[in-house]
C-alpha positions as CSV (number, residue, x, y, z in Angstrom):
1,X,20.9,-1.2,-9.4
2,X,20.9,-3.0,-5.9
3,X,17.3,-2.3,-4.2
4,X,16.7,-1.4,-0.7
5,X,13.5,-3.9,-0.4
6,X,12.1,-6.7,-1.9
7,X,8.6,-8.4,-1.4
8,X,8.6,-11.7,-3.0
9,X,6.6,-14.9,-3.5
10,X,3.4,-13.0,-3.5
11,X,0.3,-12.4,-6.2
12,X,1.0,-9.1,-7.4
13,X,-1.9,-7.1,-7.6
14,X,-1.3,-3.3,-9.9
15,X,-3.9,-2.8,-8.7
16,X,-5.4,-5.2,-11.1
17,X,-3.8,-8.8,-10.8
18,X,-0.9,-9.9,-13.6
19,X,1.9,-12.4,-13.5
20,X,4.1,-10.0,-11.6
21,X,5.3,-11.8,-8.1
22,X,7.8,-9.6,-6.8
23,X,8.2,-5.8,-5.9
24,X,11.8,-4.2,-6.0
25,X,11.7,-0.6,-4.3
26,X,14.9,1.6,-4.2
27,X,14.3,4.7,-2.0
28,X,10.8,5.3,-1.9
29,X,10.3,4.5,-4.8
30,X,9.1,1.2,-6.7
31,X,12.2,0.1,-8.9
32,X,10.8,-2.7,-10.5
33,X,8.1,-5.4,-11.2
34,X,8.9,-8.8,-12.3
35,X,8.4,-12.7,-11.3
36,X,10.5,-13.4,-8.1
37,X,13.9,-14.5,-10.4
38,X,13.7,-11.4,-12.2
39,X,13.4,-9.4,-9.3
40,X,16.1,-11.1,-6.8
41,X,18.7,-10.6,-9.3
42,X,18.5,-7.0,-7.9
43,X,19.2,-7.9,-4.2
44,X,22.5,-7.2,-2.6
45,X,23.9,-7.8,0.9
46,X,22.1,-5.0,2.3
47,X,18.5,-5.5,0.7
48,X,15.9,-6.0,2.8
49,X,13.7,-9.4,1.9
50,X,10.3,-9.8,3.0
51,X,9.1,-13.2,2.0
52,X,5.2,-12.7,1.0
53,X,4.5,-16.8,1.4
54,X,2.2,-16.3,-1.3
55,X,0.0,-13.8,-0.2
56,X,-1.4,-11.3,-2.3
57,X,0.7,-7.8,-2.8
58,X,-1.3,-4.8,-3.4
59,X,-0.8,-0.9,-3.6
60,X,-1.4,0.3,0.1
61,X,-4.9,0.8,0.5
62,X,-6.1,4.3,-0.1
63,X,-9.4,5.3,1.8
64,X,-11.5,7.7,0.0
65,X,-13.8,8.7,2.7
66,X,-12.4,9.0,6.3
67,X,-12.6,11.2,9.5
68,X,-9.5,10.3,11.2
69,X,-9.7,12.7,14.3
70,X,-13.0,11.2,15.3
71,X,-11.3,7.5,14.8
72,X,-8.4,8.3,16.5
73,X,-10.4,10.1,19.8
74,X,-12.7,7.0,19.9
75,X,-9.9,4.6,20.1
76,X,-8.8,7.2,23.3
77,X,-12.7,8.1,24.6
78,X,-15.5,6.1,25.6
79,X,-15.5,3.4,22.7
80,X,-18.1,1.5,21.9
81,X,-17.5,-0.1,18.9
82,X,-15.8,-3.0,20.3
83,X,-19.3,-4.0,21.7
84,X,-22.9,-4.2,20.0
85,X,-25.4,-5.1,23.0
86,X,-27.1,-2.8,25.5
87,X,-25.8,-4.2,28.7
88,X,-22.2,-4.2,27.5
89,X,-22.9,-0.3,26.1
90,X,-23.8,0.4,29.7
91,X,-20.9,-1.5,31.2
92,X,-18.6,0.1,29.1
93,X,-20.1,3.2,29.8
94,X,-19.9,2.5,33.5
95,X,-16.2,1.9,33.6
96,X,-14.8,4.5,31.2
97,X,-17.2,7.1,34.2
98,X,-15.5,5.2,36.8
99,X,-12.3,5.9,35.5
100,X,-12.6,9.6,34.1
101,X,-12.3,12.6,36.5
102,X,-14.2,15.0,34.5
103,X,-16.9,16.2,34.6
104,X,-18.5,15.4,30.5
105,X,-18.6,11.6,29.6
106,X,-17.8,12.1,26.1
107,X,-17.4,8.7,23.6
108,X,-19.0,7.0,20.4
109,X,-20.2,4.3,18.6
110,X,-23.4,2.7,19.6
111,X,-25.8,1.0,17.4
112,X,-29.6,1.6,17.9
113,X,-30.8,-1.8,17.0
114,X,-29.6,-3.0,20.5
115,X,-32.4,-1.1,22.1
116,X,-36.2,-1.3,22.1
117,X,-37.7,0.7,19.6
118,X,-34.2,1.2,17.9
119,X,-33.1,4.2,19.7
120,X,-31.4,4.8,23.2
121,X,-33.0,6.7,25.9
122,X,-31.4,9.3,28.8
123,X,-32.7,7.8,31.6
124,X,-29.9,4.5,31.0
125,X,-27.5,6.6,30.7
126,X,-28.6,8.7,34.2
127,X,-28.9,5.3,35.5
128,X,-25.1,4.4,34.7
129,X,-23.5,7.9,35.4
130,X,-26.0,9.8,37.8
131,X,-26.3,13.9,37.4
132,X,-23.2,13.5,35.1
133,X,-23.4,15.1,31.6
134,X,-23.2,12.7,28.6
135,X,-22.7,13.0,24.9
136,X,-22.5,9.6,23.0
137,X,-22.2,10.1,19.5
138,X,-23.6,7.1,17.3
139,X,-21.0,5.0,15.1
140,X,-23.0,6.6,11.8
141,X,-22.3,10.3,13.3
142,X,-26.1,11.4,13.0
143,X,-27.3,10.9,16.1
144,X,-26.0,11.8,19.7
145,X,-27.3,10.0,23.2
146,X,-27.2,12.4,25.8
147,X,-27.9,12.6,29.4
148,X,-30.5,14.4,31.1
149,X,-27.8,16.4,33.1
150,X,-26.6,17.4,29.4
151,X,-30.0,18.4,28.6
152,X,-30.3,20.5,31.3
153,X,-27.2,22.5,30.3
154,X,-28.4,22.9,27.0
155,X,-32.0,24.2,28.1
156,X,-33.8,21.8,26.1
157,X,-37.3,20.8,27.3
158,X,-40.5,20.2,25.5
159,X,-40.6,23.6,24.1
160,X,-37.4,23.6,22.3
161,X,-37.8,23.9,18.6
162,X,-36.2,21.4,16.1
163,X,-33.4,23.5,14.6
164,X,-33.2,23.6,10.8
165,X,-32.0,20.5,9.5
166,X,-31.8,18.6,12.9
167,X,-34.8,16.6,15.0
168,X,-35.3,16.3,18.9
169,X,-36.4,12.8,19.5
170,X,-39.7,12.9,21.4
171,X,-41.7,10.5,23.9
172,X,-45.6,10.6,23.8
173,X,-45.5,13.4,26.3
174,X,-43.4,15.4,24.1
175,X,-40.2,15.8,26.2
176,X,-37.1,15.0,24.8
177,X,-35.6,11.3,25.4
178,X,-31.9,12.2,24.7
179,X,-31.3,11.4,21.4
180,X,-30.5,14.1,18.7
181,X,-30.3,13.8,15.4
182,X,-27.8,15.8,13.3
183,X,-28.0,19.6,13.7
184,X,-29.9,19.2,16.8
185,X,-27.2,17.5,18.1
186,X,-25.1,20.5,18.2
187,X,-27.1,22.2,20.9
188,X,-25.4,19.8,23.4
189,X,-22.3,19.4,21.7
190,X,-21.3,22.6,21.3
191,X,-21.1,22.7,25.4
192,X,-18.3,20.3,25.4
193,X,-15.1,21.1,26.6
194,X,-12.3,21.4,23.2
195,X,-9.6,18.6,23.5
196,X,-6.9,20.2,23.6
197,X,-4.1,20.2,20.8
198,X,-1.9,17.5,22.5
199,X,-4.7,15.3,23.1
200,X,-6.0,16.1,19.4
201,X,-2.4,14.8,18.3
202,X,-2.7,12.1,20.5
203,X,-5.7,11.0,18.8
204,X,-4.7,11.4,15.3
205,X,-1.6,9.5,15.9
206,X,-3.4,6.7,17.0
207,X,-5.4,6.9,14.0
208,X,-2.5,7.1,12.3
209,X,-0.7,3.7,13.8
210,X,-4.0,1.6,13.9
211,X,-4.6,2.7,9.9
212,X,-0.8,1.6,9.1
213,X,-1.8,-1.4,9.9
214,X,-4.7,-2.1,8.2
215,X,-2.2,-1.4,5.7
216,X,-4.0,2.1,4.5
217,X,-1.2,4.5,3.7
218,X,-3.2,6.5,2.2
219,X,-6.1,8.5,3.0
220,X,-9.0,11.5,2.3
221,X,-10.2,13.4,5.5
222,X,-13.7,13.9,4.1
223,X,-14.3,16.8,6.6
224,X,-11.8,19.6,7.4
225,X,-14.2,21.8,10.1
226,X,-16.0,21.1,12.8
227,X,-19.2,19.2,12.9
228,X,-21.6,18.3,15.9
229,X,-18.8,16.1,18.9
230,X,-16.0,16.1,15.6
231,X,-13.7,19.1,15.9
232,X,-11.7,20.4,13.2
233,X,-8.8,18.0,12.4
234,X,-6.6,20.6,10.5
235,X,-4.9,22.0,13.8
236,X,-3.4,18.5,14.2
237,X,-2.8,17.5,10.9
238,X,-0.8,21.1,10.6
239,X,0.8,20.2,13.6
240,X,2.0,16.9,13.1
241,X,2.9,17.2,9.5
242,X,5.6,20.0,10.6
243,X,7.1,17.7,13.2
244,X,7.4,14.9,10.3
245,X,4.9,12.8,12.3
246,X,2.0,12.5,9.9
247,X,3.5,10.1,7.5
248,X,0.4,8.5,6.1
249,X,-0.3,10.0,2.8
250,X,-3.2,12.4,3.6
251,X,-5.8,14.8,1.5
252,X,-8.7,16.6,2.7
253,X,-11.5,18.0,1.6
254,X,-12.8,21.3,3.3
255,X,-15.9,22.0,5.2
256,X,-19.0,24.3,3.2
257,X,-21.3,24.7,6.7
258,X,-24.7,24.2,6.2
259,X,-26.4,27.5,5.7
260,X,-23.7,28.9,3.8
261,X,-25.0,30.5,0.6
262,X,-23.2,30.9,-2.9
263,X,-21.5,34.7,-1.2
264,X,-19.5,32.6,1.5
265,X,-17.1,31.4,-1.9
266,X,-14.3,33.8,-0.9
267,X,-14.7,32.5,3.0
268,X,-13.8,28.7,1.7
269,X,-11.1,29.6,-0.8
270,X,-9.4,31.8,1.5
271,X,-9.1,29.1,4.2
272,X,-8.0,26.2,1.5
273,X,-5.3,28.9,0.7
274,X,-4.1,29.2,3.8
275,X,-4.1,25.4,4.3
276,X,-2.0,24.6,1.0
277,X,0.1,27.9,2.3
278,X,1.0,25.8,5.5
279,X,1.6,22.4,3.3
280,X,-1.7,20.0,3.7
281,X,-3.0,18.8,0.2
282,X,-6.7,20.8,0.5
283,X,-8.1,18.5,-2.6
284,X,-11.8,19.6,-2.5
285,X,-14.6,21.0,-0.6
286,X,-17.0,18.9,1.3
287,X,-21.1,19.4,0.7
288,X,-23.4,17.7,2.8
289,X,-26.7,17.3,1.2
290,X,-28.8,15.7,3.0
291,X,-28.7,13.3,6.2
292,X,-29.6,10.1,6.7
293,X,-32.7,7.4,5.7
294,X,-32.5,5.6,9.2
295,X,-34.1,9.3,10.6
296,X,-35.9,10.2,7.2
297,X,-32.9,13.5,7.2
298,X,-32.4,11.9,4.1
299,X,-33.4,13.5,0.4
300,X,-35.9,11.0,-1.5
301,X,-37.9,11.5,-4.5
302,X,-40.6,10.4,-2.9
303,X,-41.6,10.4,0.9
304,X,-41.2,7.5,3.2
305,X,-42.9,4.3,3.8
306,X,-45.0,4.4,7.4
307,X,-44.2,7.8,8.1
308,X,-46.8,10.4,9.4
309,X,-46.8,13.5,8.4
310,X,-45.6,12.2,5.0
311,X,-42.1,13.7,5.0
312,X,-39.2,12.8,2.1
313,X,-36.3,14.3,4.1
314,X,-34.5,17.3,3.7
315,X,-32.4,18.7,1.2
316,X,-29.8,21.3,3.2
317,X,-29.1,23.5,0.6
318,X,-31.7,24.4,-2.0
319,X,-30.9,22.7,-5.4
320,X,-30.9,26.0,-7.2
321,X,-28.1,27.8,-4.9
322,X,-26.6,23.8,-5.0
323,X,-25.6,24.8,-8.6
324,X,-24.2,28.1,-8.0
325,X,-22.4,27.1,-5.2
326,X,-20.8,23.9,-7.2
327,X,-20.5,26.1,-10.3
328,X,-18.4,28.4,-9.1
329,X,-16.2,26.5,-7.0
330,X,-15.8,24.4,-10.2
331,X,-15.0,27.2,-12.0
332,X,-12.4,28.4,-8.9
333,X,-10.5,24.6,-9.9
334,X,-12.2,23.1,-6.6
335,X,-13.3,19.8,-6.8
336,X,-16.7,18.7,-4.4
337,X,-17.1,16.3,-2.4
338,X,-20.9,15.6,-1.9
339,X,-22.6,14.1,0.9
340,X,-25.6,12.0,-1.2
341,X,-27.5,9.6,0.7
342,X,-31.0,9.7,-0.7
343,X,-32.1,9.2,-4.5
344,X,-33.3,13.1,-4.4
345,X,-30.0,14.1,-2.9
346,X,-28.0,12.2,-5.1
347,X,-30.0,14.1,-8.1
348,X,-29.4,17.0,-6.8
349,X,-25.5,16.6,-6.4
350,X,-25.3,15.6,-10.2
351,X,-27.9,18.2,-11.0
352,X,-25.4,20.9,-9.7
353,X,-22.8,19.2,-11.9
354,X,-24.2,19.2,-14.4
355,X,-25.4,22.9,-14.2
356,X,-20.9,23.8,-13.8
357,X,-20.5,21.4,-16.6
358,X,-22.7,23.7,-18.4
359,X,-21.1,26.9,-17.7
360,X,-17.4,25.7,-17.3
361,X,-16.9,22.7,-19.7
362,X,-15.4,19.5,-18.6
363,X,-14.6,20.9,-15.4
364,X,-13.4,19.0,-12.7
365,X,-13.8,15.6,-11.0
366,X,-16.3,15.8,-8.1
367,X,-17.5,13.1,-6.4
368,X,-20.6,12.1,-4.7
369,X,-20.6,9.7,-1.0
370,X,-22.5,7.1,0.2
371,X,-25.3,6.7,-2.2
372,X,-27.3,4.5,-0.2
373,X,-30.2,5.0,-2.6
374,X,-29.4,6.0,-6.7
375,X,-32.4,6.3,-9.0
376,X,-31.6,3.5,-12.1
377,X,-32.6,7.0,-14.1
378,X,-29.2,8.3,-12.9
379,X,-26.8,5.7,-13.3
380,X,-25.6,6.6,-16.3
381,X,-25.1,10.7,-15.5
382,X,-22.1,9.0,-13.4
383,X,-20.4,8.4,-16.2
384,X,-21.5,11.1,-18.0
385,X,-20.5,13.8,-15.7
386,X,-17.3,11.9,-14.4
387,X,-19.2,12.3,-10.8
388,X,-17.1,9.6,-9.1
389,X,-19.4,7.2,-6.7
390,X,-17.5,7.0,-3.5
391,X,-19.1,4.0,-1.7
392,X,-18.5,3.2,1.5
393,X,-18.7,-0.8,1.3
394,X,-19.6,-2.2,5.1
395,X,-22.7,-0.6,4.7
396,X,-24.1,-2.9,1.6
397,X,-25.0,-5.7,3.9
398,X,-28.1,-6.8,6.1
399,X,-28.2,-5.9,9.5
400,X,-31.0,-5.7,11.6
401,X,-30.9,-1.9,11.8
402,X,-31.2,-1.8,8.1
403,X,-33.6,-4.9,7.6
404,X,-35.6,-3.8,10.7
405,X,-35.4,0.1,10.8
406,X,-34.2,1.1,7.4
407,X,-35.7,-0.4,4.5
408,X,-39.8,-0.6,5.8
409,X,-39.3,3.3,5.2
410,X,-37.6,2.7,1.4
411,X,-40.1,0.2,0.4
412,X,-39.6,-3.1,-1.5
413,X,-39.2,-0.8,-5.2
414,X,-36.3,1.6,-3.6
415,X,-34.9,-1.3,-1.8
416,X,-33.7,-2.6,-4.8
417,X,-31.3,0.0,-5.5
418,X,-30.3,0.0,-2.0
419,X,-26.3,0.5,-2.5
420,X,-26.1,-0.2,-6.5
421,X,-22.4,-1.0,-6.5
422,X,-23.0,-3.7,-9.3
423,X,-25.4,-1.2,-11.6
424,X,-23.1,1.7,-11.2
425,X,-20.0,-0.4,-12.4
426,X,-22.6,-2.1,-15.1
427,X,-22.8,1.8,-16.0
428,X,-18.9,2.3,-16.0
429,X,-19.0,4.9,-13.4
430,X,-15.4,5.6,-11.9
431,X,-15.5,3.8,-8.2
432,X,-13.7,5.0,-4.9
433,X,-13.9,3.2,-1.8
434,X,-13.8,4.7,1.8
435,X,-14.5,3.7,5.4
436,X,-16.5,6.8,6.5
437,X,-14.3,5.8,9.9
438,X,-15.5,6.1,12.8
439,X,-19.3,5.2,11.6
440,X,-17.9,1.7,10.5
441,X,-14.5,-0.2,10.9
442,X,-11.6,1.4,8.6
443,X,-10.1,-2.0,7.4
444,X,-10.2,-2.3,4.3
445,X,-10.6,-6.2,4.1
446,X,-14.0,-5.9,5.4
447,X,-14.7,-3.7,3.3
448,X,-13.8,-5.7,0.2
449,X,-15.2,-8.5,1.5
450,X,-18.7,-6.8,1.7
451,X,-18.3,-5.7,-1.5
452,X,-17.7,-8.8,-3.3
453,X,-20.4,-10.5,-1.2
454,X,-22.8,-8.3,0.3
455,X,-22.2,-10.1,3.6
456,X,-20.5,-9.2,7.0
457,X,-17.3,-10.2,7.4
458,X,-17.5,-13.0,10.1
459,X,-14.7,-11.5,12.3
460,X,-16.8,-8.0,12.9
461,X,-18.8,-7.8,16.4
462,X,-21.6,-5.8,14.9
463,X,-22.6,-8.3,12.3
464,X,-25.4,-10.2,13.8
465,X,-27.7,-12.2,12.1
466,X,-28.6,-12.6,9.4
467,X,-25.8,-9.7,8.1
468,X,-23.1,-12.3,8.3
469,X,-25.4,-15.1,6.1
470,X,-27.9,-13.2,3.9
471,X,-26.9,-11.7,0.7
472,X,-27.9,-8.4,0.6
473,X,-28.7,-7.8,-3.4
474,X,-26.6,-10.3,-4.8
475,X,-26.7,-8.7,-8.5
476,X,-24.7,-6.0,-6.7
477,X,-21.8,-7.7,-5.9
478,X,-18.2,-6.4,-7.2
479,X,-15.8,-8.2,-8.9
480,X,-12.4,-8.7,-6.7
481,X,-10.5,-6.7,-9.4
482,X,-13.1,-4.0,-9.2
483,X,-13.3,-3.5,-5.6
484,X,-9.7,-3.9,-5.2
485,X,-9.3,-1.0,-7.6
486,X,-11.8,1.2,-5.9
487,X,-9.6,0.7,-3.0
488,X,-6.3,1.6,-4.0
489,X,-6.3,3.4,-7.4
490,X,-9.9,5.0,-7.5
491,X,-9.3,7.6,-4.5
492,X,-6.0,8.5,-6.2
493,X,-7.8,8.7,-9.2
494,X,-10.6,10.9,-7.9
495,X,-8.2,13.4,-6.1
496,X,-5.9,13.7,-8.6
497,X,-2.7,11.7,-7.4
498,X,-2.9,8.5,-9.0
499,X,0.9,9.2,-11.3
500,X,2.1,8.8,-7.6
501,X,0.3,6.0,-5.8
502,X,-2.4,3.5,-6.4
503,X,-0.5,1.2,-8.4
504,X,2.5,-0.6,-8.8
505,X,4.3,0.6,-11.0
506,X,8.2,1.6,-11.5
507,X,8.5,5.4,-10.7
508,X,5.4,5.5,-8.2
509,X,5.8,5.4,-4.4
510,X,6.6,2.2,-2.5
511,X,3.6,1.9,-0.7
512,X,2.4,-1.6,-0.4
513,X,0.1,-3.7,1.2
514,X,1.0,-7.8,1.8
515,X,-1.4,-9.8,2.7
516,X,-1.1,-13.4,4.3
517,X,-3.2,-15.4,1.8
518,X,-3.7,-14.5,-1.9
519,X,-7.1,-13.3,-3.7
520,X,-8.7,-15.9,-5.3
521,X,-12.1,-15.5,-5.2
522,X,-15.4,-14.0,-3.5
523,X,-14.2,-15.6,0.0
524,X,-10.2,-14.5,0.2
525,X,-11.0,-11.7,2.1
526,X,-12.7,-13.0,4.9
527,X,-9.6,-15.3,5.4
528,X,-6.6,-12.3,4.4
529,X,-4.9,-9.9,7.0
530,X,-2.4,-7.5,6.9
531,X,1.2,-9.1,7.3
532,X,3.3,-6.3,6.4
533,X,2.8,-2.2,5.2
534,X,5.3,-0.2,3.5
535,X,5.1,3.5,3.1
536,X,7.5,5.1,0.8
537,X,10.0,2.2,1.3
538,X,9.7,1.3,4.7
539,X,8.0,-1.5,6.6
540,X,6.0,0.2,9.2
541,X,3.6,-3.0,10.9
542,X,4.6,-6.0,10.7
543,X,2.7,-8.6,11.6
């Protein structure tokens, strides 16, 4: 056999690391693993040779959590994740209006800490834009900034209700300061003007190119529907994959709208139908839970620290008609994909598990994301249950919006089991990594590098001080095999594709990542980059 392409001279990784330092691939697929003699005795006159220079060679990275529409739109919109202050907000701000002829300003990705009090305020906005309308959706997706033009179209004023599972952010005289959190943030964004399919396309291709290379050729859309500024990325996944242009590996996981009761089963199994009729790889449906600690939307035990009324969040679907819901989509062959964020939410999720593990048997895989707080009393139902934890690793570090904002309303006890990667590997419970793009960066050597060291990586804008110097819970901490797994093989695992991809193995798709230094401890990644991707054989980014 002569092989198409060889990667050689590098630190094979499968995805754990072994003496392997080459990669022979033959179609699309991986011919062979050996050391780099071995392997160049299967290169002819025609085979490709990319020289790895030692660097480390991994399965492509596979991101379990991802909303690639939204990514892709920022990239095209109003971006401002490039940025973390208040003045460059507002400058960017000023010269995306400048530039744009109509009439919504529509972008992403701000950061409360940079403003007093943690939270934005219309009246910088009207100052920027004039009588304008404005959505700016926050880089963790809970929260939109809005205009007052925008909340004049919507018809809020001081007597608008909170909508169920949503909050209008107050001043002391009770009118609304343009910031809504989560469903409230609907009754703004559900003014805005569609993108249209080509622009749609446009954005998901760009997702598409600036994923490639980060060297993810793989990934789980953890949201197929529409939800607050996010529209429903099927259309242009559809779209694209029957033009041959979506070549990433993708899965999704379909939207259960809040609301939606136990009867609304045949609703969701009719539209994953349809979906796997027209050729996308429905893999699950998506549950949100709960929201988020930062605005007490998320589910705890017990309430928050400094909060009057005492309030411990809200759980969005009661736990009872939780269980029916995951019980008989669990008994339909559907796997869940939870939205968890609090300790009572997270409960909950395994809860309803439990109660299909109960009626069905073993079942199938479901998985639970984000678990920003886990109880130590349910560590071990992970494993238990086979509940994957889907953590999204940027998060696991300490920012001021999480020092200052977030974890005075956990207290000191809970704070401890702020992000338990460490506890719920101690407790052998399967791991999957994901970005939760656009809330945080989708490359993946961030990622890792939080993971192994609960610090920012130095390279990212947003990681002030002390993120980018303090451990955040040491005991935490991953080891590089284990967070290089959760990666690369542990999405696969979790949706059900892992004798295809995730590893490196002869018979399994050529999808690689090469990196330009190898893994050798807690630090590599801070150093690494992506030299080279390939996707089923090719080399698509080069660096």
């Amino acid at each position: 056999m002569i092989a198409d392409l060889i990667v050689t001279g590098g630190q094979v990784w499968s995805p754990e690391p072994g003496p392997a330092t080459a990669v022979a691939v033959s179609g699309d697929r991986i011919a062979a693993v050996g050391t780099d003699a071995e392997i160049r005795e299967l290169a002819g006159r025609r085979t490709e040779i990319v020289d790895a220079g030692g660097g480390a060679i991994l399965p492509g990275f596979h991101d379990g959590h991802i909303h690639a529409l939204g990514g892709g739109l920022a990239l095209l919109g109003c971006d401002l994740s490039s940025v973390h202050s208040r003045q460059a907000y507002l400058a960017v701000i000023r010269e995306f209006a400048a530039a744009e002829s109509g009439e919504w300003i529509v972008g992403s990705g701000w950061f409360g800490d940079v403003f007093d009090g943690g939270l934005p305020d219309r009246r910088l906005l009207d100052d920027v834009i004039g009588s304008r309308p404005a959505v700016l959706t926050s880089h963790d997706a809970h929260g939109v900034w809005v205009s007052s033009r925008a909340l004049e179209l919507a018809g809020i004023d001081r007597d608008t209700p909170d909508p169920a599972a949503g909050r209008i952010v107050r001043d002391e005289s009770g009118d609304a300061t343009g910031v809504l959190m989560d469903s409230a943030g609907e009754l703004v964004t559900s003014l805005l003007p569609e993108p249209d399919l080509a622009r749609q396309r446009d954005g998901m291709l760009a997702a598409q190119e600036h994923l490639l290379s980060l060297g993810v050729t793989a990934w789980h859309d953890a949201l197929l529907g529409r939800y607050l500024a996010m529209q429903d990325p099927l259309p242009a996944y559809l779209s694209l994959r029957a033009e041959g242009l979506l070549t990433a590996r993708v899965s999704g996981s379909v939207w259960w709208p809040p609301g939606w009761g136990a009867d609304r089963l045949p609703d969701v199994i009719a539209r994953i139908a349809t979906a796997r009729a027209d050729g996308f790889p429905i893999t699950g449906v998506k549950i949100m839970q709960d929201g988020i600690c930062e605005n007490c939307t998320a589910a705890l035990l017990a309430p928050y620290r400094g909060v009057h009324p005492e309030t411990s969040g809200d759980s969005v679907i009661p736990p009872a008609e939780l269980a029916s819901i995951v019980t008989a989509l669990d008994a339909a062959g559907e796997r869940v994909h939870f939205h968890g964020v609090g300790d009572r939410a997270v409960r909950e999720c395994l809860d309803a598990v439990a109660a299909a593990r109960a009626a069905n048997g073993r079942g199938q895989r479901h998985q639970i994301a984000h678990l920003d707080l886990v109880d130590p009393a349910d560590l071990p139902r992970f494993r238990a249950l086979d509940v994957t934890a889907n953590l999204q690793p940027l998060w696991a570090r300490a920012d001021q919006e999480i020092l200052e904002r977030k974890l005075p309303l956990l207290g000191p006890e809970r704070a401890r089991w702020h992000f338990p990667f460490g506890s719920l590997r101690a407790h052998d419970a399967h791991l999957a990594m994901g970005s939760d793009w656009p809330v945080t960066s989708p490359d993946p050597l961030w990622g890792l590098h939080t993971a192994v060291t609960r610090t920012a990586p130095p390279q990212d804008v947003h990681a002030v001080d002390p993120a980018a110097h303090r451990t955040m819970q040491p005991e935490e901490r991953l080891d590089p095999a284990d967070a290089v797994r959760a990666y690369t093989l542990g999405p696969a695992e979790a949706i059900g594709v892992d004798d295809r991809i995730g590893r490196l193995h002869p018979g399994h798709l050529a999808d690689l990542a090469v990196l330009t230094t190898g893994i050798t401890g807690r630090d590599s990644f801070a150093e690494a980059r992506v030299a080279a991707t390939v996707l089923g054989g090719k080399v698509v980014h080069s660096a």
